[in-house]
Every structure is written in C-alpha cells, then in structure tokens.
Predicted model as a PDB file, atoms N, CA, C, CB and O in Angstrom, pLDDT in the B-factor column:
MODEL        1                                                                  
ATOM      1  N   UNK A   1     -38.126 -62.233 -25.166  1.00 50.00           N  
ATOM      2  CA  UNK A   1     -39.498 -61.832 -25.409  1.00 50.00           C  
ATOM      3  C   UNK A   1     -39.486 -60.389 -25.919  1.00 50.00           C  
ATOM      4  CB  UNK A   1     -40.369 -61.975 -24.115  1.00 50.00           C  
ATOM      5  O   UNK A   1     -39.002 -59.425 -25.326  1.00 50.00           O  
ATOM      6  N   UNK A   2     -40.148 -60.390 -27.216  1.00 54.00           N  
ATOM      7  CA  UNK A   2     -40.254 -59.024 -27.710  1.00 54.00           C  
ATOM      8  C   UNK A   2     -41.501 -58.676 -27.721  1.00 54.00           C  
ATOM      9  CB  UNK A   2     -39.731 -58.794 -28.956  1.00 54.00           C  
ATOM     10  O   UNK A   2     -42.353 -59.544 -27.908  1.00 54.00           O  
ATOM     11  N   UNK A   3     -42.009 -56.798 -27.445  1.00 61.00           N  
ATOM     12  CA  UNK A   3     -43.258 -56.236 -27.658  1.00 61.00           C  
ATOM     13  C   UNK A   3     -43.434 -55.457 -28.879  1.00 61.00           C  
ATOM     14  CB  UNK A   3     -43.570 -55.471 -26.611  1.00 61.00           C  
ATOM     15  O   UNK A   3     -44.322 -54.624 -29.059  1.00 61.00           O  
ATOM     16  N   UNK A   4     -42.527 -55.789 -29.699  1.00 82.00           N  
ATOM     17  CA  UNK A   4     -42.564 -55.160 -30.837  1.00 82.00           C  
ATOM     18  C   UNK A   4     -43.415 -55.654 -31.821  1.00 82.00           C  
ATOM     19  CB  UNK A   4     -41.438 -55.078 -31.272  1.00 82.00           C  
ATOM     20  O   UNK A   4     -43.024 -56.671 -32.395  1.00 82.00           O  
ATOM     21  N   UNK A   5     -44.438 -55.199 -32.141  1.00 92.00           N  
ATOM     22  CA  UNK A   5     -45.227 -56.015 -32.891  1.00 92.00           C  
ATOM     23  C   UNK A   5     -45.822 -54.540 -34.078  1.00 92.00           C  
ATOM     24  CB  UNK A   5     -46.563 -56.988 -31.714  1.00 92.00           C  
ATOM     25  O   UNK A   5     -45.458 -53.364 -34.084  1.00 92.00           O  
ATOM     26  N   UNK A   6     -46.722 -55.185 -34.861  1.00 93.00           N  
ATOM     27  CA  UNK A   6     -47.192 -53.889 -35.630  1.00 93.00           C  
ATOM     28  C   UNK A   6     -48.276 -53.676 -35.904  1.00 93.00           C  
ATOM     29  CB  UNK A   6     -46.760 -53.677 -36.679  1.00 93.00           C  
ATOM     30  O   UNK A   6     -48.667 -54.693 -36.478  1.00 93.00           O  
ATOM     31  N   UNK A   7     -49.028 -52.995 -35.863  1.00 93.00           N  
ATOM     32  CA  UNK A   7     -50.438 -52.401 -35.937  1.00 93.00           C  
ATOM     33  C   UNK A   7     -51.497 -53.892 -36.364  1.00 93.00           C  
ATOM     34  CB  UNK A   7     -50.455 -50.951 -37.340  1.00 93.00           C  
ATOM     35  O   UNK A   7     -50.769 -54.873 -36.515  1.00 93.00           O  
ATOM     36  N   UNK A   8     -52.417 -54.092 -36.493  1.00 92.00           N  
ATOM     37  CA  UNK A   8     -53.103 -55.230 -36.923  1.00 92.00           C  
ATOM     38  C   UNK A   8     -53.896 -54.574 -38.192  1.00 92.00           C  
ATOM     39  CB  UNK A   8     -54.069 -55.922 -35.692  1.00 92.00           C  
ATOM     40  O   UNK A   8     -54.079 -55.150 -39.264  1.00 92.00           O  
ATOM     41  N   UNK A   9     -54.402 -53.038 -37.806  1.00 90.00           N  
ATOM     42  CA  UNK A   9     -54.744 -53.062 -39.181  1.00 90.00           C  
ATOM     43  C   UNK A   9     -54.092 -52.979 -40.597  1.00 90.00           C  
ATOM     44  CB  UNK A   9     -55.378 -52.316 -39.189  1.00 90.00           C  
ATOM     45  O   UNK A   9     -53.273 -52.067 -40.712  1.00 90.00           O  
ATOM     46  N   UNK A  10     -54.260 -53.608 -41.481  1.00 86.00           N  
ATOM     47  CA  UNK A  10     -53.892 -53.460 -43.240  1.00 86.00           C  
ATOM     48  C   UNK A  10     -53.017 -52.422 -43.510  1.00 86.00           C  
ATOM     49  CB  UNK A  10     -55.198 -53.097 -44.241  1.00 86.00           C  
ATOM     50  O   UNK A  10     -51.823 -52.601 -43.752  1.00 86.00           O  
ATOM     51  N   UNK A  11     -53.725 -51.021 -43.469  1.00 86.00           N  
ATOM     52  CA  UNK A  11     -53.501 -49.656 -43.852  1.00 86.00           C  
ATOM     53  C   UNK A  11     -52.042 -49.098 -42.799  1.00 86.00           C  
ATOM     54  CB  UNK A  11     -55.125 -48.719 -43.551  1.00 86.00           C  
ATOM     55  O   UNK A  11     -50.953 -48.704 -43.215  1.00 86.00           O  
ATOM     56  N   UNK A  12     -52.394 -49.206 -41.693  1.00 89.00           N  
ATOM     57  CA  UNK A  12     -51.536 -48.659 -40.659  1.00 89.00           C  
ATOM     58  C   UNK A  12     -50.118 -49.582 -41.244  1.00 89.00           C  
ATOM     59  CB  UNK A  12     -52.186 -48.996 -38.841  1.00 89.00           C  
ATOM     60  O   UNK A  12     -50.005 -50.627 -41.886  1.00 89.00           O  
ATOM     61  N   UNK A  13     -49.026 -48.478 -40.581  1.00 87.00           N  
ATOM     62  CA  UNK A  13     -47.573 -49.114 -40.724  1.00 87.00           C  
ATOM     63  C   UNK A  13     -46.793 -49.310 -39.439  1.00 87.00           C  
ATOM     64  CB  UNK A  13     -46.678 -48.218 -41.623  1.00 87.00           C  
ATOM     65  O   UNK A  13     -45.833 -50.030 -39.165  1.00 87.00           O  
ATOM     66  N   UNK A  14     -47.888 -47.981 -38.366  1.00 88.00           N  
ATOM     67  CA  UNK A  14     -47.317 -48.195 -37.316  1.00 88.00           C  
ATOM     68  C   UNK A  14     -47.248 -49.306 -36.141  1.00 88.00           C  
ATOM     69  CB  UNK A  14     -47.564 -47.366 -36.992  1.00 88.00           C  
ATOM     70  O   UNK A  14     -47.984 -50.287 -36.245  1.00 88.00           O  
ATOM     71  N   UNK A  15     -46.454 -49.193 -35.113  1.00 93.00           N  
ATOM     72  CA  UNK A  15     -45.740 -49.952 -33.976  1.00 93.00           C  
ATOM     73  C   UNK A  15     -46.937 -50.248 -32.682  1.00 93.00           C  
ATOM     74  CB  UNK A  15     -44.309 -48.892 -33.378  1.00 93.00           C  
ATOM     75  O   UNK A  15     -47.020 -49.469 -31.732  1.00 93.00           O  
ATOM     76  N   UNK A  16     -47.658 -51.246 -32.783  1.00 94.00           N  
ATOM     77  CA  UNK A  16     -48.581 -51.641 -31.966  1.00 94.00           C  
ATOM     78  C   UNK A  16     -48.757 -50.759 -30.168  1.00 94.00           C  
ATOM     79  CB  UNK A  16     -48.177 -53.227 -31.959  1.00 94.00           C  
ATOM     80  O   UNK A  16     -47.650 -50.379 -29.785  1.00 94.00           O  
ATOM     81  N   UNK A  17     -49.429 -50.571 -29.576  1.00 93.00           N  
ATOM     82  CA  UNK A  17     -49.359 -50.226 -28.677  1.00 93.00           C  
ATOM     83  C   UNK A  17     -50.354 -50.549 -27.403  1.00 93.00           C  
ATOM     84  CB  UNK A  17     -49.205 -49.284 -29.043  1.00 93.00           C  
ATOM     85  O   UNK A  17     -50.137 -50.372 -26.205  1.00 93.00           O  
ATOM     86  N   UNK A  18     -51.611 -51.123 -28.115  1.00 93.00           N  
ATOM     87  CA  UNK A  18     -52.602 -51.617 -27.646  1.00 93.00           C  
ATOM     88  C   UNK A  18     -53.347 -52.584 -27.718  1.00 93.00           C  
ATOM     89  CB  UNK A  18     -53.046 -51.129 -27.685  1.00 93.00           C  
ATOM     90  O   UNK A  18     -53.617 -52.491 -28.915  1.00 93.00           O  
ATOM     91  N   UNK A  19     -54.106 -53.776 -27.247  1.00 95.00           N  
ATOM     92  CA  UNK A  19     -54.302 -54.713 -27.968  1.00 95.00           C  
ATOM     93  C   UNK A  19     -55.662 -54.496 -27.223  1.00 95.00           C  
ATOM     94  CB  UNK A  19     -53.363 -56.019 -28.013  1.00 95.00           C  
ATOM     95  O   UNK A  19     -55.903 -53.968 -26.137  1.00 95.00           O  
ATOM     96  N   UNK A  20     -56.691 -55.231 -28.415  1.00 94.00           N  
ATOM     97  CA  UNK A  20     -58.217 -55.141 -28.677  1.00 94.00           C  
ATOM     98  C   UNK A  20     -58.424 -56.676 -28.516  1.00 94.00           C  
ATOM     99  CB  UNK A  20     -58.746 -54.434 -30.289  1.00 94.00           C  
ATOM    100  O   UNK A  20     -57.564 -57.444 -28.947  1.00 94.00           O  
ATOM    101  N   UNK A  21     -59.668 -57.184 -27.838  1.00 93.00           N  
ATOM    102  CA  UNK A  21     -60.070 -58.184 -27.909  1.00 93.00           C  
ATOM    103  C   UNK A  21     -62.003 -58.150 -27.662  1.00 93.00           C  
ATOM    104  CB  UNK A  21     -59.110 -58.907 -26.948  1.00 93.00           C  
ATOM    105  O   UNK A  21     -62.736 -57.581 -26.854  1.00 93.00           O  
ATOM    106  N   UNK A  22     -62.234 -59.076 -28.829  1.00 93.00           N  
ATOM    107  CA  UNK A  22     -63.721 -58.638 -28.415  1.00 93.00           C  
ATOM    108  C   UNK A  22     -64.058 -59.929 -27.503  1.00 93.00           C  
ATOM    109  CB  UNK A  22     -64.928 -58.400 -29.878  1.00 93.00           C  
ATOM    110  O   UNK A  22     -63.359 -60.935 -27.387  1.00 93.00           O  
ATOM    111  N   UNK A  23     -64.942 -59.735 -27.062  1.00 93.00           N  
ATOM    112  CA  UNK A  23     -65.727 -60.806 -26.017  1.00 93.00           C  
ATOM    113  C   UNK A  23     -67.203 -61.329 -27.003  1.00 93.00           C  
ATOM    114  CB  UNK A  23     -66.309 -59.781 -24.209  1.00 93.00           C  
ATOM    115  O   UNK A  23     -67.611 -60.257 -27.450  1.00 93.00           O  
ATOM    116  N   UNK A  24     -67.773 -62.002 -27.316  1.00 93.00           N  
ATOM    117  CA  UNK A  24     -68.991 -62.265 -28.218  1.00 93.00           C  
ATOM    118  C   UNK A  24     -70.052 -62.566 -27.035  1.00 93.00           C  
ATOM    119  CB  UNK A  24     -68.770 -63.648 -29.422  1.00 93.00           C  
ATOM    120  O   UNK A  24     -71.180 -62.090 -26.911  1.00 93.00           O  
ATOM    121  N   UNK A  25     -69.406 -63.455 -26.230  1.00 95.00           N  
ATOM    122  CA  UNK A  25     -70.723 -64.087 -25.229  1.00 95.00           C  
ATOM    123  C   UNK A  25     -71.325 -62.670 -24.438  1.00 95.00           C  
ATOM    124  CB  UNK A  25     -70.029 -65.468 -23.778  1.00 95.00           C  
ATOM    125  O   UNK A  25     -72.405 -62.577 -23.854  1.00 95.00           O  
ATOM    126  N   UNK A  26     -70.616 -61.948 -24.556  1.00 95.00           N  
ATOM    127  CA  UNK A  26     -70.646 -60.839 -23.623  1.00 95.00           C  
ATOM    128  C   UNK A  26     -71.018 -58.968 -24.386  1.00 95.00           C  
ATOM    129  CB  UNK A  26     -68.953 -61.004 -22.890  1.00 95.00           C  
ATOM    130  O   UNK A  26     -71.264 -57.899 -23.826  1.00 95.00           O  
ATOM    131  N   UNK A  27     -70.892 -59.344 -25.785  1.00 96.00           N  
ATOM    132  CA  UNK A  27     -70.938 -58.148 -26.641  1.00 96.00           C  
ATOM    133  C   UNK A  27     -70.333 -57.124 -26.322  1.00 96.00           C  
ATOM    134  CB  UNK A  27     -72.023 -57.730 -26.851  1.00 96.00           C  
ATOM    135  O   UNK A  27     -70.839 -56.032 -26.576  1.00 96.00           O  
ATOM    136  N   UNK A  28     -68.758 -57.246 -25.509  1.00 95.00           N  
ATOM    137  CA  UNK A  28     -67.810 -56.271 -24.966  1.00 95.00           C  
ATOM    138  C   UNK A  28     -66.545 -56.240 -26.143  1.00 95.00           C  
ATOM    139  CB  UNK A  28     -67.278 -56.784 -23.318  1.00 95.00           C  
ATOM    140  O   UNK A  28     -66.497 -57.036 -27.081  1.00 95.00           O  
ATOM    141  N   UNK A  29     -65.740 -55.375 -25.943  1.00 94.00           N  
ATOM    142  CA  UNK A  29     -64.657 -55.116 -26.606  1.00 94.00           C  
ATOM    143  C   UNK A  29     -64.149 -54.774 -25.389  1.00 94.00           C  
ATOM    144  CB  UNK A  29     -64.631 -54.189 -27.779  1.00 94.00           C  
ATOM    145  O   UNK A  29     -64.925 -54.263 -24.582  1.00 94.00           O  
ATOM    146  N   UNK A  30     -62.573 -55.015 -24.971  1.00 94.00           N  
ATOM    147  CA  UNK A  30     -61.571 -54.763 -24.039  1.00 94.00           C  
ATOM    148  C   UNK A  30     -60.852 -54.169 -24.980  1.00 94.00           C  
ATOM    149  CB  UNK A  30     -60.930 -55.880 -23.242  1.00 94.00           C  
ATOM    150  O   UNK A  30     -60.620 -54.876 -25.961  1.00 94.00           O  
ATOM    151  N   UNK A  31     -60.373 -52.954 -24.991  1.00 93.00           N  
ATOM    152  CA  UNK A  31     -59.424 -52.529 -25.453  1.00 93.00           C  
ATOM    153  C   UNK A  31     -58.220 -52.123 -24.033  1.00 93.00           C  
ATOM    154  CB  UNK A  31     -59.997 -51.397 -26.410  1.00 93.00           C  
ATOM    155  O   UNK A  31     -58.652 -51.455 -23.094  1.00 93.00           O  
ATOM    156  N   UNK A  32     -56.805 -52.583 -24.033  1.00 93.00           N  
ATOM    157  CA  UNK A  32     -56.511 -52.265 -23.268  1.00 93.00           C  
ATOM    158  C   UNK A  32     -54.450 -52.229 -23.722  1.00 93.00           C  
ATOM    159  CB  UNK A  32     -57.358 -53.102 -22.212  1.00 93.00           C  
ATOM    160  O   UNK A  32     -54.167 -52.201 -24.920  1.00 93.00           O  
ATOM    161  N   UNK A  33     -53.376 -52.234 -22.760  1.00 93.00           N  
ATOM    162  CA  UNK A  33     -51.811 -52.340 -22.972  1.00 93.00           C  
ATOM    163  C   UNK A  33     -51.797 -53.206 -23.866  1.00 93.00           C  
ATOM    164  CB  UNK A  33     -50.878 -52.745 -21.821  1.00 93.00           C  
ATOM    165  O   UNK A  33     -52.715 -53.966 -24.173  1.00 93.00           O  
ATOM    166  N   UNK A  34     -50.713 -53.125 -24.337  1.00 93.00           N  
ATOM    167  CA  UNK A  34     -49.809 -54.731 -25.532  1.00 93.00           C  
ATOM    168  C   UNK A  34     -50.067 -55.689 -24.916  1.00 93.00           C  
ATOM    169  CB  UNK A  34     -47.913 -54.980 -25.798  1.00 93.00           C  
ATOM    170  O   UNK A  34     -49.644 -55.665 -23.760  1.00 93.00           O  
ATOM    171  N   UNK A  35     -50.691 -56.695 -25.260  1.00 92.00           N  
ATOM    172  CA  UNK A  35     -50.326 -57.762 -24.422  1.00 92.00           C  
ATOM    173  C   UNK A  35     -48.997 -58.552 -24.452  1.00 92.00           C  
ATOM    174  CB  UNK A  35     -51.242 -58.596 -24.589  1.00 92.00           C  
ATOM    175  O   UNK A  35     -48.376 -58.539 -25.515  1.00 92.00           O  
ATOM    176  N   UNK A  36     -48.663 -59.006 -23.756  1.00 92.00           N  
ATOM    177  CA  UNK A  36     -46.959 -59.853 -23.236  1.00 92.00           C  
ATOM    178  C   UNK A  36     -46.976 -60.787 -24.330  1.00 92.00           C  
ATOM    179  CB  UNK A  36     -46.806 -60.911 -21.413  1.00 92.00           C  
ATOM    180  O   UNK A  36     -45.888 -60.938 -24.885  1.00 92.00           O  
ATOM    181  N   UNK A  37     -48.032 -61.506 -24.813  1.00 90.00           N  
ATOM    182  CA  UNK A  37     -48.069 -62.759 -26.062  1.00 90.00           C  
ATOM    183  C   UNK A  37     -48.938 -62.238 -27.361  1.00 90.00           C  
ATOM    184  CB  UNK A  37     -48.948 -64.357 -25.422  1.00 90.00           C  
ATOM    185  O   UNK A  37     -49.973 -61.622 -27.105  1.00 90.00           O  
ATOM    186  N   UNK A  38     -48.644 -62.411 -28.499  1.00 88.00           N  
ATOM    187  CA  UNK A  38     -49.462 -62.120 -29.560  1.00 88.00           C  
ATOM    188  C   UNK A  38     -50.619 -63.349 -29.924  1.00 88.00           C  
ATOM    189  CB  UNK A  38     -48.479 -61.833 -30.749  1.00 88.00           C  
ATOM    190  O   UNK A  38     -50.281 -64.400 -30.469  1.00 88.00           O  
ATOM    191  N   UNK A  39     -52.084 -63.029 -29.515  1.00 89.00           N  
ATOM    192  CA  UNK A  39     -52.577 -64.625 -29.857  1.00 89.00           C  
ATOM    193  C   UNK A  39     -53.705 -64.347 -31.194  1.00 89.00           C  
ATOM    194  CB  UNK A  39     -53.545 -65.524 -28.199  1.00 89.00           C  
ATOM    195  O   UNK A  39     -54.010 -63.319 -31.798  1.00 89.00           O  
ATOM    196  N   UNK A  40     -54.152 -65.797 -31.326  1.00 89.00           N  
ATOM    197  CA  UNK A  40     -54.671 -65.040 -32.509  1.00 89.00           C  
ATOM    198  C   UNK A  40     -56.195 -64.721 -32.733  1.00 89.00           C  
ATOM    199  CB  UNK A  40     -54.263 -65.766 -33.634  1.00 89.00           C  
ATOM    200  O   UNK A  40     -56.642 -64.800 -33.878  1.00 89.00           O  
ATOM    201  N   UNK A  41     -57.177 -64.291 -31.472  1.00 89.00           N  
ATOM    202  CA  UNK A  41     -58.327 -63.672 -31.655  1.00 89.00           C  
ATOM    203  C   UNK A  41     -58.130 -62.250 -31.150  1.00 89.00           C  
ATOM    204  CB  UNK A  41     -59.421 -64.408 -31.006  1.00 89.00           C  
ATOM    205  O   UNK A  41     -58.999 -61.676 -30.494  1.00 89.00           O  
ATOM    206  N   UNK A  42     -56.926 -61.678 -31.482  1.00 94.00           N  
ATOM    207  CA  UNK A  42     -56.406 -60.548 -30.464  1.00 94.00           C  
ATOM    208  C   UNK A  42     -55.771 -59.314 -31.932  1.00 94.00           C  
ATOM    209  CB  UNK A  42     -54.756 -61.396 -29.047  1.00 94.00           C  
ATOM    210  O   UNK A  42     -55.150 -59.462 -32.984  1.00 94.00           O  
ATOM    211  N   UNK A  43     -56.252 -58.409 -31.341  1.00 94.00           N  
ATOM    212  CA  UNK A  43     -55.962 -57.155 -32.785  1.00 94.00           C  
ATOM    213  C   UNK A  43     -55.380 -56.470 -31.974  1.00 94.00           C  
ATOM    214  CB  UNK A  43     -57.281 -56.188 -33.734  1.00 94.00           C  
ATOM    215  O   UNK A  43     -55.953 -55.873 -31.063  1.00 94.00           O  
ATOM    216  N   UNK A  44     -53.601 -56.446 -32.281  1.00 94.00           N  
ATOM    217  CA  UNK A  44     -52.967 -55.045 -31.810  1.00 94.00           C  
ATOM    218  C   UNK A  44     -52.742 -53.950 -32.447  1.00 94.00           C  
ATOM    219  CB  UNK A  44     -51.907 -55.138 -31.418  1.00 94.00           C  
ATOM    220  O   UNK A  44     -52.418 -53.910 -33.634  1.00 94.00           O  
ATOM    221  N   UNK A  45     -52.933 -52.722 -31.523  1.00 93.00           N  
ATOM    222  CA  UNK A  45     -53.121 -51.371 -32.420  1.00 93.00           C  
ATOM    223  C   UNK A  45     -52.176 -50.529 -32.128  1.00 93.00           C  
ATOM    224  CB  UNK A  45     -54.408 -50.597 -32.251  1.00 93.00           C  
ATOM    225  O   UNK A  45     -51.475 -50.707 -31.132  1.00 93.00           O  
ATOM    226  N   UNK A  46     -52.018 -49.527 -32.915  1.00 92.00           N  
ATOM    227  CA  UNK A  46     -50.920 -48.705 -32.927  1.00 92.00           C  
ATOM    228  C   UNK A  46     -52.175 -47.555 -32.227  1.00 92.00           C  
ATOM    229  CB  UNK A  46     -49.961 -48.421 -34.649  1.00 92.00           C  
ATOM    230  O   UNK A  46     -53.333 -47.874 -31.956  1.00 92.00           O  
ATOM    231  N   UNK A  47     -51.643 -46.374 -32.071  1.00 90.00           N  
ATOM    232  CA  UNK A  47     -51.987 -45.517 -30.749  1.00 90.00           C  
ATOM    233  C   UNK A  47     -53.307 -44.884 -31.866  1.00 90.00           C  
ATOM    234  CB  UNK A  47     -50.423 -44.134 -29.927  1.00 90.00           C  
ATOM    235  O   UNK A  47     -54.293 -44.785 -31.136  1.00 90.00           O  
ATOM    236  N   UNK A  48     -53.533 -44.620 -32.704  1.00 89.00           N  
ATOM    237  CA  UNK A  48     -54.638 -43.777 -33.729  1.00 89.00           C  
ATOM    238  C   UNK A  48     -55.529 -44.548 -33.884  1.00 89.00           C  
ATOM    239  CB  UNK A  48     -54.248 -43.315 -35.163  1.00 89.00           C  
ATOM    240  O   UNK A  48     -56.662 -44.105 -34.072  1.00 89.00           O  
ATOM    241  N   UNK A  49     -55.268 -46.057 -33.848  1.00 90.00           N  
ATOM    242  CA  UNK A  49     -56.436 -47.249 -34.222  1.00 90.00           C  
ATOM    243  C   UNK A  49     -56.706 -47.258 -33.225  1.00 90.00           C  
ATOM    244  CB  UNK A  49     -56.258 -48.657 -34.792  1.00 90.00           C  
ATOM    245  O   UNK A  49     -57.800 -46.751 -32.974  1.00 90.00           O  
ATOM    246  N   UNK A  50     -55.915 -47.814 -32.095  1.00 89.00           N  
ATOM    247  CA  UNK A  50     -56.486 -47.463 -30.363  1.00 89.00           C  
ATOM    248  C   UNK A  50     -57.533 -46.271 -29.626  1.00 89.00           C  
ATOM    249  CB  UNK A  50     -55.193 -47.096 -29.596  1.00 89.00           C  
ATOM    250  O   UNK A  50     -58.166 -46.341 -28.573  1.00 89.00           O  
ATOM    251  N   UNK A  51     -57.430 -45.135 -30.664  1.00 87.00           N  
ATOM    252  CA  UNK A  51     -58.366 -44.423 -30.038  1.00 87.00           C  
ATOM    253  C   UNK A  51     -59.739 -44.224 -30.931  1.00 87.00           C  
ATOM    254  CB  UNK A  51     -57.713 -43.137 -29.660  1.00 87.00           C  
ATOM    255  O   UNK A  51     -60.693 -43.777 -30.294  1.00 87.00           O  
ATOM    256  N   UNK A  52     -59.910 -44.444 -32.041  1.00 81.00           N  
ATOM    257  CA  UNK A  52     -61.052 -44.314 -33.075  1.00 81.00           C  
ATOM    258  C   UNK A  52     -61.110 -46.024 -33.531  1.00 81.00           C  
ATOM    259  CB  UNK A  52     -60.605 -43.048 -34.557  1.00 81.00           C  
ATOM    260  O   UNK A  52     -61.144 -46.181 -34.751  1.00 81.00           O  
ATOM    261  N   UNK A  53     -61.126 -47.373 -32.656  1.00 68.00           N  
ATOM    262  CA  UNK A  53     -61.232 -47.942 -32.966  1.00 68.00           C  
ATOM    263  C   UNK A  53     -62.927 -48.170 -32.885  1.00 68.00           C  
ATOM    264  CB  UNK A  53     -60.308 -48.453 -32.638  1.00 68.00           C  
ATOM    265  O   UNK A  53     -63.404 -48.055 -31.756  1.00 68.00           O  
ATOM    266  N   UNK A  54     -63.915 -48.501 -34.055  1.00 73.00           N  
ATOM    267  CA  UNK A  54     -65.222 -48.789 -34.296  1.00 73.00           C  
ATOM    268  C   UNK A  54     -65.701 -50.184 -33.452  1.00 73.00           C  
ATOM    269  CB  UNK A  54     -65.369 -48.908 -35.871  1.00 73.00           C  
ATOM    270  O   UNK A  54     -64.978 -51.180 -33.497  1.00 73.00           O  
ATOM    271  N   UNK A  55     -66.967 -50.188 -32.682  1.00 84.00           N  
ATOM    272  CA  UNK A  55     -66.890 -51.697 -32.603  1.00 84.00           C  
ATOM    273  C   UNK A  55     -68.378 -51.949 -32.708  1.00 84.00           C  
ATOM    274  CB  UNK A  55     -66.147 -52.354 -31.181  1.00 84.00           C  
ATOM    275  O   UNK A  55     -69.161 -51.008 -32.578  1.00 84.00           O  
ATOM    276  N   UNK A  56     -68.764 -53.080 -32.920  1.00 87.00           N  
ATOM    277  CA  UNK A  56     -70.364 -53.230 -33.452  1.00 87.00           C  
ATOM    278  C   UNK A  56     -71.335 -52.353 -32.141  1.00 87.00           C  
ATOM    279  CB  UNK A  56     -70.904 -55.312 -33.560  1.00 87.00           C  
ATOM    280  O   UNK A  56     -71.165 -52.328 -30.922  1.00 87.00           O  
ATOM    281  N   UNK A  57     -72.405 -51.676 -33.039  1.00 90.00           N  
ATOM    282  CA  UNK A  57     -73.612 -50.964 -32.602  1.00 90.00           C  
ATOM    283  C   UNK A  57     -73.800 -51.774 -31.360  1.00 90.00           C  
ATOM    284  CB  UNK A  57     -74.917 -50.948 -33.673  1.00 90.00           C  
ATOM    285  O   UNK A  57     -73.606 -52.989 -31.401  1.00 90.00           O  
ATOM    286  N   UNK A  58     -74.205 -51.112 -30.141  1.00 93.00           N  
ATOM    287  CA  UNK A  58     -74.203 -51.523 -29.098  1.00 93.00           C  
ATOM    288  C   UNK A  58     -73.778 -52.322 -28.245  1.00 93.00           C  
ATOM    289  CB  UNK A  58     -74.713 -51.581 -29.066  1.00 93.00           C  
ATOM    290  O   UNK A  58     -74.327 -52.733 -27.223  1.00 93.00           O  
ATOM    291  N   UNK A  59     -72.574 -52.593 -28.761  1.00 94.00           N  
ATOM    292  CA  UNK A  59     -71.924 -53.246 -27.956  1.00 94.00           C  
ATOM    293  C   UNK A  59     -71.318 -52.588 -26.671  1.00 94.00           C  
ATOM    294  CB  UNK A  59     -71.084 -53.769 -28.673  1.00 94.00           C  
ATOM    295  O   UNK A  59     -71.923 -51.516 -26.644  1.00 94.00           O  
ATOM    296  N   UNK A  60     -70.325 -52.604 -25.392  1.00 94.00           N  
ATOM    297  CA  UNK A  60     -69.868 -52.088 -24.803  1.00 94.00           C  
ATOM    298  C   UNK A  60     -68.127 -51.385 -24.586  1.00 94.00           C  
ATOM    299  CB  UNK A  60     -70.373 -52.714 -24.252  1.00 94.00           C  
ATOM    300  O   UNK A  60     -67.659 -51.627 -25.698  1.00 94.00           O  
ATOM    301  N   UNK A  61     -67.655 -51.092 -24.250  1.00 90.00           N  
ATOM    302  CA  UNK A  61     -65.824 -50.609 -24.501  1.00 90.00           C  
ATOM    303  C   UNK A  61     -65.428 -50.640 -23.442  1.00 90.00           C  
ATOM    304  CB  UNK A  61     -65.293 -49.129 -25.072  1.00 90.00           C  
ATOM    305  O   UNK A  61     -65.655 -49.533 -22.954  1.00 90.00           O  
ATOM    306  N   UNK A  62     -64.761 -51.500 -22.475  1.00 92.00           N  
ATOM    307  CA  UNK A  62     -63.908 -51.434 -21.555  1.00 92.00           C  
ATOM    308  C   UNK A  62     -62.456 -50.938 -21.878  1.00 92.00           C  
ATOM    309  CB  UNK A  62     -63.931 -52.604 -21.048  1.00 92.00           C  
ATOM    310  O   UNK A  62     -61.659 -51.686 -22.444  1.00 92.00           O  
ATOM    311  N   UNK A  63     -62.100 -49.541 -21.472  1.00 87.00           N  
ATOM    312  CA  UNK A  63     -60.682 -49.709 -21.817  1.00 87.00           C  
ATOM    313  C   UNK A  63     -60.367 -49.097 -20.634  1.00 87.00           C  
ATOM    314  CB  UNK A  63     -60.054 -49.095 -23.190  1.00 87.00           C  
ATOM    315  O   UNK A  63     -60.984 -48.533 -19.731  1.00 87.00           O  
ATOM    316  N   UNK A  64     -58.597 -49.518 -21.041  1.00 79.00           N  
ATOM    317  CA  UNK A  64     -58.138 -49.391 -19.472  1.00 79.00           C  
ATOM    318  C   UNK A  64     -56.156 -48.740 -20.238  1.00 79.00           C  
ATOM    319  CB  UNK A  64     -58.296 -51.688 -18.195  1.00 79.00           C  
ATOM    320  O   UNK A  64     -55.104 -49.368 -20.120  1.00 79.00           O  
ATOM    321  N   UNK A  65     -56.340 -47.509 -20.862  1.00 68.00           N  
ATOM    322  CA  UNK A  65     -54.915 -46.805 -21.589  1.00 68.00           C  
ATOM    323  C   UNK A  65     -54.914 -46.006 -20.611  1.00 68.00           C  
ATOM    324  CB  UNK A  65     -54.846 -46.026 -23.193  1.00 68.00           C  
ATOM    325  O   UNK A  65     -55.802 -46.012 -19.758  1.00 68.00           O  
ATOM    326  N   UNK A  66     -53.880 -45.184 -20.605  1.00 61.00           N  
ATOM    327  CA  UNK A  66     -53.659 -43.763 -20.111  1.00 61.00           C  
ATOM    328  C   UNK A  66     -53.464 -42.953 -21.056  1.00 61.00           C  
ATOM    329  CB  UNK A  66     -52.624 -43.573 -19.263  1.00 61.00           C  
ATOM    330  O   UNK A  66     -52.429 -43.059 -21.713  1.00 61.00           O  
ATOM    331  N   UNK A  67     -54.300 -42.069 -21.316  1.00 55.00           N  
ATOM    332  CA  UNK A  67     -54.947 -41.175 -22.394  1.00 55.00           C  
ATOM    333  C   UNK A  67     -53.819 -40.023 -22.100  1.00 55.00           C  
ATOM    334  CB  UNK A  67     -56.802 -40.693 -22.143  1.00 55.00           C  
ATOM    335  O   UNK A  67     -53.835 -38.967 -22.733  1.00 55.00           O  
TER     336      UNK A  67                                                      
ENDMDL                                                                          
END                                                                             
C-alpha cells in the first residue's frame, strides 16, 4: 500500500498530502490527512491547495490538519 499520490489539482505538480471530500446532503467540505485508499469522489491535495482550498458560498469546512 502506497500514500504516494499527487495533487488532484491540474496546475499543481506536487505530492498529495490531504484529501478533500465534499458532503452535498450536508453542504460540508471535510478537508482532512491522505486518506489510506484513493476513491473517486475524493480530491487529494498537496499542502498549498490544502490550505487556500475554495469551497461553494456558504457552505461549511471541517478540517482536522496540523497547521
């Protein structure tokens, strides 16, 4: 099992570090660690997308990094 994965966004080149998942029923975003499996409603981020990541107007941000 590897955690090597790479950024989800386009632009970025870098080495994933965080993975984003939005919730819809719930209008949350979890941003939180790599997750252990790569799935595919799941955006992993490298540490710069992880912290200025945008998420729709009022929605909420649970995150759980060590800053």
């Amino acid at each position: 099992m590897s955690l090597s994965r790479q950024c989800s966004r386009t632009a970025s080149s870098g080495g994933a570090t965080a993975t984003l998942t939005y919730v819809y029923s719930e209008q949350t975003a979890v941003l939180g660690p790599l997750a252990t499996y790569a799935e595919p409603n799941t955006y992993d981020l490298c540490v710069a997308h992880a912290k200025g990541r945008p998420v729709p107007r009022g929605w909420d941000v649970i995150r759980w990094l060590a800053e």
